[in-house]
C-alpha positions in Angstrom: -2.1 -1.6 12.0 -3.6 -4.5 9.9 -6.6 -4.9 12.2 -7.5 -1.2 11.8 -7.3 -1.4 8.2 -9.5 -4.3 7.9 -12.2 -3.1 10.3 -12.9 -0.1 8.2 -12.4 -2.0 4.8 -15.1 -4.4 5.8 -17.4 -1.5 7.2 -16.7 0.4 3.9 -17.3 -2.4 1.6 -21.0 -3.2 3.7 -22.0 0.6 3.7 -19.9 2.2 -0.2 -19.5 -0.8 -1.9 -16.0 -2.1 -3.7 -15.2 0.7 -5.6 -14.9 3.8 -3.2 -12.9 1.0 -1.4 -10.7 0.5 -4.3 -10.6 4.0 -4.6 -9.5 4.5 -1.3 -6.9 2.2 -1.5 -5.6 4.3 -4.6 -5.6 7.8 -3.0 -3.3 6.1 0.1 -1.4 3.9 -2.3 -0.5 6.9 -4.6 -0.3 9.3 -1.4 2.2 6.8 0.1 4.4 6.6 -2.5 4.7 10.5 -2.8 5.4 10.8 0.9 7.7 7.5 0.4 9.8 9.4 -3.0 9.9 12.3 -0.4 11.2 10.5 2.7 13.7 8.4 0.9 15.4 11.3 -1.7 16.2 9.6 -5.0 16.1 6.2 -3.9 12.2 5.9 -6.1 11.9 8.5 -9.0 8.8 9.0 -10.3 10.6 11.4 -12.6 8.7 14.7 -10.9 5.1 13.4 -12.6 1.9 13.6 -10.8 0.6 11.7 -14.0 3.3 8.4 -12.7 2.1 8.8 -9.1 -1.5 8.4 -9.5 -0.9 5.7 -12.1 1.6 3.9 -10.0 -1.2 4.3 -7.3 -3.6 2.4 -9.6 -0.9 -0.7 -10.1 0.1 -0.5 -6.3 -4.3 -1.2 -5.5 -5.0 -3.6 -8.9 -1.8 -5.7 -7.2 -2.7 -5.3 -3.7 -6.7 -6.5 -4.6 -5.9 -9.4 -6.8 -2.0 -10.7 -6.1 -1.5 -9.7 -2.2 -4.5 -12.3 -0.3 -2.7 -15.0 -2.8 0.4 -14.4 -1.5 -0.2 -14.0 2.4 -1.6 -16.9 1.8 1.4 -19.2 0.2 3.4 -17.0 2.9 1.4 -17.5 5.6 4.1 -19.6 7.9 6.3 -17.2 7.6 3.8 -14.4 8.6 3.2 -16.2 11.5 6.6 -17.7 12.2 7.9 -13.8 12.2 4.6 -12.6 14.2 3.7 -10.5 11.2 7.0 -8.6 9.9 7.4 -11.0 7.2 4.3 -8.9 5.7 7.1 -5.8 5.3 9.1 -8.5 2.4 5.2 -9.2 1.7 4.8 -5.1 1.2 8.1 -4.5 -0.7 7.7 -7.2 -3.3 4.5 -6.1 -3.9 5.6 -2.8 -4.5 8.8 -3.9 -6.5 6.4 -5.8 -8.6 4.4 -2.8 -9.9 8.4 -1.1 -10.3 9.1 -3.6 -12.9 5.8 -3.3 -14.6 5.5 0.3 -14.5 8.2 1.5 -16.3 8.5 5.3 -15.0 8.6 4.4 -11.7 11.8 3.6 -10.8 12.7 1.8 -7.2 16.5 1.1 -6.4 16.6 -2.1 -5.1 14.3 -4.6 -2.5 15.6 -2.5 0.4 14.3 0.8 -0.9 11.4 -1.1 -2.0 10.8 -2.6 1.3 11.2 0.7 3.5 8.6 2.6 1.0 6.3 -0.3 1.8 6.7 0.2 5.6 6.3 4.1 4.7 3.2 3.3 2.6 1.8 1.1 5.6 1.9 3.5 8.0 -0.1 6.2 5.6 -2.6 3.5 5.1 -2.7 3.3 9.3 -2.9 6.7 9.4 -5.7 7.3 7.0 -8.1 4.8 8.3 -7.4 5.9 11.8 -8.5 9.5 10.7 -11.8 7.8 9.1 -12.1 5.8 12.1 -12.2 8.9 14.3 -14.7 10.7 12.0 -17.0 7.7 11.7 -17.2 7.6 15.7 -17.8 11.1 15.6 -20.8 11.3 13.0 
């Protein structure tokens, strides 16, 4: 899933540059936490706003681009240690991060926090495989 997601953020980056990356990674990071408030019932409330889910979106990509390679870094051993599903505690605190700074979003707890970032994950996966697909195609 990782592997995927890297192959067509460094072919993006080469051929659209950094910020229809970045604005990639906000459409799936605001997509995911939609699908995520959906999946989970009132465990997140973005209090019924599309105007907190697009914003939250921007926070979950700003914290992903600039705080997440810092911290798979310092967490590294673990990463490896756990063959990668230490990046799940990586994805929820990531996501409980922008939470506390981002006051109308609203996550109960690390738990929820973590299962929204495995729920977010797998959009991510799923969106670069469908651009994957349609870049083999053109």
């Amino acid at each position: 899933m990782l592997l995927a997601s890297r192959r067509v953020t460094a072919s993006m980056s080469r051929r659209h540059g950094f910020f229809s990356l970045f604005a990639l990674r906000w459409f799936v990071g605001s997509l995911g936490i939609w699908i995520a408030s959906g999946i989970l019932g009132g465990k997140i409330d973005y209090q019924n706003s599309l105007k907190v889910i697009i914003f939250s979106g921007l926070m979950l990509a700003i914290v992903n681009t600039l705080i997440k390679p810092v911290l798979v870094f310092l967490t590294f051993p673990f990463i490896l240690l756990s063959l990668g599903l230490f990046m799940i505690v990586v994805n929820g605190l990531l996501l409980a991060l922008v939470s506390n700074l981002y006051g109308p979003l609203h996550i109960d707890g690390f738990g929820s926090a973590m299962l929204a970032g495995m729920i977010i994950g797998l959009v991510n996966y799923l969106v670069v495989t469908i651009l994957e697909s349609k870049k083999e195609d053109a």
